[in-house]
Each structure stands twice: as structure tokens, then as C-alpha cells.
N, C-alpha and C positions, 0 to 999 in steps of 0.2 A: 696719603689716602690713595688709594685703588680706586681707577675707572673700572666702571663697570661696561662691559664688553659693548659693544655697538650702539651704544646711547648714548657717553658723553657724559652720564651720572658719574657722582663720587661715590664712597661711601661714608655716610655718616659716621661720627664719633657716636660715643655709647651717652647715654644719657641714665641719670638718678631713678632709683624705682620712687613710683607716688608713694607717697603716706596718705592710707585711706581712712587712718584715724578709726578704725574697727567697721568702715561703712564702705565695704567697695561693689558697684553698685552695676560695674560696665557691664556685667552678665545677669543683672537682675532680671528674675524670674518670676516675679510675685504679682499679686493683682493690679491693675491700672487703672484707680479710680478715671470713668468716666469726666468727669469735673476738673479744669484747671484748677489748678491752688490747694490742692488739699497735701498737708503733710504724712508723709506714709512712715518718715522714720528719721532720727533725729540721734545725733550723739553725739558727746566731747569733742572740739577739735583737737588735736595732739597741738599742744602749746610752741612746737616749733613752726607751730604755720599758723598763728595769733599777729595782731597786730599792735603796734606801739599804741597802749591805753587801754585795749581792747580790755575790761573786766569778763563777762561774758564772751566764752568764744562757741561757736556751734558746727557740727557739718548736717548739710539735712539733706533731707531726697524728696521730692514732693512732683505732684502730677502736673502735666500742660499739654500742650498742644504740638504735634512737630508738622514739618516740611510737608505731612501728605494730609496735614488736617487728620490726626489720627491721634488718640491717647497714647500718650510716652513720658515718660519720665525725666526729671531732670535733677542734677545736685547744684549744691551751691553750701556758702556757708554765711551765717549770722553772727555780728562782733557788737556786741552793747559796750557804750563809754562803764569805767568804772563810776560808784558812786550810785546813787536814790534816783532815779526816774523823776523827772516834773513834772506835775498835777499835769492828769490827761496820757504822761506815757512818754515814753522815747519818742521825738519826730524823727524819720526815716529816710534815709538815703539807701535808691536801690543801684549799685552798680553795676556798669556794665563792661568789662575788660576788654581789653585788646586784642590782637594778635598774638595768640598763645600757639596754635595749632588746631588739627583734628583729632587726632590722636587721644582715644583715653589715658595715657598716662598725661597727658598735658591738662587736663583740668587743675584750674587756677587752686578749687580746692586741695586739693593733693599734693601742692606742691608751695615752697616759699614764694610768698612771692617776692617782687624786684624792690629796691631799693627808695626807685620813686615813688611804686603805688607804696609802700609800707610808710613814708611819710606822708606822702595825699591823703589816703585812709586815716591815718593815723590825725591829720590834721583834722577829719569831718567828726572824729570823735572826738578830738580836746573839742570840739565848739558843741558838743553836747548830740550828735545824732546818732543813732542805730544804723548799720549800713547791712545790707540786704545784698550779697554777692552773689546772684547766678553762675554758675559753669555755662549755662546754654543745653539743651536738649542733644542728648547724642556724643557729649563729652565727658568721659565717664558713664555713660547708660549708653544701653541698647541704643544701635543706629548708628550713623553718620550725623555731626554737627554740623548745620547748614549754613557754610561760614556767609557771611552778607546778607542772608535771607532776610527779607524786612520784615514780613508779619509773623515766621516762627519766633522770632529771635526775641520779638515784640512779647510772644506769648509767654516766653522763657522768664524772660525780665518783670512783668505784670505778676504772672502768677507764682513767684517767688515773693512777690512782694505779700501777694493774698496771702501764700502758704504760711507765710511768718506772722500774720493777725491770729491764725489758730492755736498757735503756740501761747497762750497767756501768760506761762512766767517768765515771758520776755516783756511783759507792759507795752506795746508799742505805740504810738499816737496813732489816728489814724490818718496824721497828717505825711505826705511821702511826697517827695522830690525823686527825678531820675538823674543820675551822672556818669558817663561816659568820656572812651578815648579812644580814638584810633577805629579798627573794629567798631569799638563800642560805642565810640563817638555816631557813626552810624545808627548802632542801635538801639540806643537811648535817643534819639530824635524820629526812630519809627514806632519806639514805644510808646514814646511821647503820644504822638497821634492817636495811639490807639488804647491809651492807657485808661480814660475814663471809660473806653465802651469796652474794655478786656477785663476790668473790674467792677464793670454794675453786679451790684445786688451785694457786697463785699462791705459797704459800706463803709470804706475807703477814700480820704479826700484829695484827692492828684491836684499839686502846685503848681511843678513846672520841672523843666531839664537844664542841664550843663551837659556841652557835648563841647570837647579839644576835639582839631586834627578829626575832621568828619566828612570819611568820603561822599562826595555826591553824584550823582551823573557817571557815576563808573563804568554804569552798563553801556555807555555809550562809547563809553573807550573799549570794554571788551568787544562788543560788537565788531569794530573797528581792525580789531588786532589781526593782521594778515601778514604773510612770510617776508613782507618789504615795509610794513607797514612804519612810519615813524609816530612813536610815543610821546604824549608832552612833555617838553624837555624840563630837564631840571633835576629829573626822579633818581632815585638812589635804584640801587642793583633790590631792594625788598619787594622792587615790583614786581620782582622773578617770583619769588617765594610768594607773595600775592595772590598773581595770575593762576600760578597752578593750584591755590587752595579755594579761588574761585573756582576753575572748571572744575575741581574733586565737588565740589558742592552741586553745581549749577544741575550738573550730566544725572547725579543720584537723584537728584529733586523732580528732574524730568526724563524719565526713560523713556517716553515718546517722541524726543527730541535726539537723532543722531548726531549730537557732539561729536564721537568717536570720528567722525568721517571725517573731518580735517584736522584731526591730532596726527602728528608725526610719531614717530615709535619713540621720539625724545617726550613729547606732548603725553602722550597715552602712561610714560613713565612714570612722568612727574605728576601726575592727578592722581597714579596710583602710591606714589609715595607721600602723596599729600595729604591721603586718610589717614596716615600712622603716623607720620613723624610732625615730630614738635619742630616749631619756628627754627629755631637755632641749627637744630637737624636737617632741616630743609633747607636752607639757607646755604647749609654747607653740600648737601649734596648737589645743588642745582648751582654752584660755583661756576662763574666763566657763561653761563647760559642766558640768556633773552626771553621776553615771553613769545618775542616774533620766532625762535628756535621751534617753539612749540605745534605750530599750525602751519598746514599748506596749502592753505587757500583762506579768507577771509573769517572769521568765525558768523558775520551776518550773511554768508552765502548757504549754513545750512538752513533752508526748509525749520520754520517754528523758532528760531534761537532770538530772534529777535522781539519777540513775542514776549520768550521764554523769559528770559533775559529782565526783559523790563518786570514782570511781573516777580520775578527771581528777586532783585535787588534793588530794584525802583522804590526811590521814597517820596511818599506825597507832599505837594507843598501847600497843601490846603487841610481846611479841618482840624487846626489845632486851637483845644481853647484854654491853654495856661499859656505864660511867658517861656519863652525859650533863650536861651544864653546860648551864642558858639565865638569858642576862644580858637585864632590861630595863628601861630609861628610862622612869618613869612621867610622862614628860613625853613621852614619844611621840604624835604625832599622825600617822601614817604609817601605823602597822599597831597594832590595840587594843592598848590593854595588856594585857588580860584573855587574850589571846593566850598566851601565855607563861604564864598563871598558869594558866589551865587545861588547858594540857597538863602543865605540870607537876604537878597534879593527876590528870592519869589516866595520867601514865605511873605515878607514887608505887603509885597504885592497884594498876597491874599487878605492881607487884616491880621494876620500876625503880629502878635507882642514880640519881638525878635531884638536882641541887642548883639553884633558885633563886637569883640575885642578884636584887634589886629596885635599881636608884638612883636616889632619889629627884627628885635635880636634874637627870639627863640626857633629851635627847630622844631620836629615832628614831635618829640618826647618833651624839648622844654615849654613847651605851650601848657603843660600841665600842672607843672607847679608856677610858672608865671602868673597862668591867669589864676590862680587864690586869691589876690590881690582885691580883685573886681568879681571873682565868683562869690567870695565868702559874703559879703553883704548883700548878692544879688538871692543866695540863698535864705540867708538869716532874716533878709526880707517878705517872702515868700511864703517860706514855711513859719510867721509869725501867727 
């Protein structure tokens, strides 16, 4: 690989074109129902990108909400178990994915996915659920996808789930759980919160969430991040990759907010490589680099960021009124461990139904099929 002249970049390897399955959407043009949740278009998914079980497979495009509180679009795709529906409908899992990129060719629709979610999924459907996949608003459609963002991301997930009640020859119960990982893990415990009042009037009955590996308090580590700064130790190099697809998010969310001002010309790069390229791409270009490389001066010294920040990716630890599940790998080096623990800690706090897994031998990724174990009955319970 070739540095890229005075920045320290590499150059990415090339990456797979998506399969849009007939429905590519990143330039869509067409009207935007006012109203989250409405399905605007709906088609086959191309069976290379189906799930173990999956009898129905779908790609859809459907309305929500983005980053500036504004009508946008978002895709995702819908996988029904094979076999008859039970009296009432398919009960629903709405997922929430990880760390994929910004980048529209990186929407999860478009593209296989990994090995674990294909068994994870694949597991929620042998146990009889419909699973409700978001891409997130602005991945694949019009815009920037607002990676961490609490309340779009909340809206993206929700009204994916609405969007998929309008579809009738899909039967779905109107019984729904949220599950998430990584990213998603995140955003399935901000949807959580916000899932009954993001779905009134939908007549929709919200259980509860599963969230692996679920950053918390991250803002306060952004905030934090200065040219000397030391990071919680432990973390894997994905921090890098992280870092810059928080500031690609944060800076678009808030143009009021001069981020810019303490981005290095390495920093400024990498937020701009952070819109297009997928994980793996990113990963490789930002090779050998820190997120401290990025900034030179503190990123809570600019004017609003700290503000910005919280409101950016801040998740509440009040107001939830289902059960919440969060599983984590104390071998995680991706997102702290202490993560997980101390939200679980202030939800407990608030009157939260909250249950803790710990396991002990899993990392960032093995927390996911680990916890089935103790998720699968935590579900089957819930959405009874």
C-alpha cells in the first residue's frame, strides 16, 4: 500500500460492489412521506444475502427521521422463519448492527453478511421470530449515517419496525423485542428508551432489548481526546477506526460546532475518509495511527462540542419501561468493559428491569453468540 502524501494515510484495498437486489436507493429521489414508518418500496432480496432459515427474505426502503429532525429515508431488510406463522403473526426482532461503516456501499443490506450475525440471526429464526434489519438512515439513502447518534438511530430502528406492520403478507405479531451489538448495542438501548413513544399510535407492543458489547459514556472519552491524551487502556487499534467515524458523524450533525478547529490535517482526513469507506477500509487506511494523531488540542476545548457531544451520543439511563438485557465479553478490547457495567449500574439505579451477563472468556465479538445462552430464554420470555 501507498502513503498517501503528508498525512500518513494508506490506501485502501478495493472492496465488493453491494447488491441492491433491484432497489438501490443511495440516490433516491422520490417523495418523503412526512411520517416515520411508512413503506415506500419493497422487493426480493437477491438469496445471496438471506439468512440460514430465512423462508421469506425482503429488502425495503421506508421513511424516519434523521440527524436534523427532518424526513429521510432509510433501507433495511425483513427475513420471516420458514413454515405457517402462529395464531397472532410472527413475534419480531428488530436488529440493530454493528460497525459496518458510513459508506453506502456498506449497508448491511447490500452486502453478505459475517459469519457470526448469519448464525445469530439465523438462531432468532429457528426459535420462531421475524427479524426487522435496519441499515440506519443515510446508509445507502441520501445523507450521511449518523454513526452513534442516539435518538436518529433510535428512529431508524423503531420505524423499521412500524414500516414492517404495513406490509400484511408478512403476518407480523405485534409483539417486538430490539437486539443489538457493538454500534448496535448502543442503539438498541437508545431505542429501547424511546421505542414506546417513537411507536405510539402504531399499535405496536414493545417487550424489551438485548444489547452485547454496548458503548456507554463514550462522549466523555471523545471529549477527553487531546494530542497527549491517554486512552482507557486495554482497547484494540479499532479505536482508530472508531474515533474517526465518530468525528465524520458528530461535525455533519453539528455545523455549528467548529470540530474542524482541532483536527490535524491527519484528523480532517480521516473524518473525510470516514464518510466512504467501510470498516475494513478504514481500518486499513488509518493503519499505525491513534485517535490522539488526530487532534491538537483537546476536542472539549472547542466552543459547543461538549454540549454537542452529549446530545450527539449520550444515552439516557432513565425512562425505560420494558426489561433490558446487556451481555459483555470481559475480554473485550473494542469498547470498555466498564461500559456495560456501568450502565447497568444507572439504569438498576433508576428502576430499571436490567440484567447483567458478564463472560468471562468472551471478547468484543464472542459476547454475541455466548450470551444465546441466557439471551434466548430472556427473549422467549418476554415476547411470550
Amino acid at each position: 500500500m501507498t502513503a498517501l502524501l503528508g498525512t500518513g494515510l494508506v490506501a485502501a484495498p478495493a472492496v465488493a460492489a453491494p447488491d441492491w437486489s433491484g432497489l438501490d436507493a443511495a440516490k433516491y429521489a422520490g417523495p418523503v412521506p412526512a411520517k416515520g414508518g411508512v413503506q415506500i418500496r419493497s422487493v426480493p432480496l437477491d438469496p445471496a444475502l438471506s439468512l440460514p432459515g430465512a423462508g421469506t427474505a425482503k429488502r425495503v426502503l421506508y421513511s424516519t427521521t434523521d440527524q436534523h429532525d427532518k424526513p429521510a429515508t432509510s433501507t433495511g431488510a425483513v427475513f420471516l422463519p420458514k413454515g405457517t406463522a402462529p395464531a397472532g403473526g410472527w413475534p419480531v426482532i428488530a436488529w440493530a448492527h454493528g460497525t459496518v461503516g458510513l459508506g453506502d456501499t456498506c449497508a448491511p443490506s447490500a452486502n453478505p453478511r459475517s459469519a457470526r450475525d448469519r448464525q445469530y440471526l439465523g438462531h432468532w429464526l429457528s426459535q420462531g421470530y421475524a427479524i426487522v434489519a435496519s441499515d440506519y438512515a443515510g446508509l445507502g439513502t441520501p445523507g450521511l449515517m449518523s454513526y452513534l447518534n442516539s435518538v436518529s438511530t433510535a428512529h431508524s430502528v423503531v420505524d423499521s419496525v412500524v414500516a414492517a406492520h404495513t406490509d400484511r403478507s408478512l403476518n407480523l405479531s405485534k409483539k417486538w423485542a430490539i437486539v443489538g451489538q457493538s454500534q448496535g448495542g448502543g442503539a438498541a438501548v437508545n431505542s429501547a428508551r424511546w421505542a414506546s413513544e417513537f411507536s405510539a399510535g402504531s399499535g405496536l407492543d414493545y417487550r424489551g432489548v438485548v444489547a452485547t458489547g454496548t458503548p456507554f459514556r463514550i462522549e466523555d472519552v471523545v471529549k477527553n481526546v487531546g494530542p497527549t491524551t491517554s486512552l482507557p487502556g486495554g482497547l484494540s487499534s479499532a479505536a482508530t477506526a472508531y474515533t474517526a467515524y465518530i468525528l465524520a458523524g458528530v461535525r455533519e450533525a453539528n455545523p455549528g460546532v467548529d470540530f474542524d478547529s482541532v483536527l490535524t490535517p491527519r484528523g480532517k482526513q480521516a473524518a473525510e475518509k470516514a464518510e466512504v469507506q467501510c470498516y475494513e477500509q478504514l481500518s486499513a487506511t488509518l493503519k499505525g495511527l491513534k485517535p490522539t494523531d488526530f487532534v491538537s488540542a483537546k476536542v472539549s476545548t472547542v466552543p459547543g462540542a461538549g454540549e454537542a457531544l452529549d446530545r450527539y451520543m449520550g444515552t439516557p439511563t432513565s425512562g425505560y419501561d420494558r426489561p433490558v438485557f446487556l451481555g459483555v465479553g470481559l475480554k473485550d478490547t473494542d469498547v470498555p468493559v466498564q461500559s456495560s457495567i456501568a450502565l447497568a449500574a444507572a439504569l438498576k439505579k433508576s428502576g430499571t428491569a436490567v440484567e447483567l451477563h458478564q463472560y468471562p472468556d468472551a471478547d468484543h465479538s464472542g459476547a454475541v453468540l455466548e450470551s444465546m445462552k441466557d439471551s434466548t430464554p430472556f427473549l422467549a420470555r418476554i415476547l411470550s
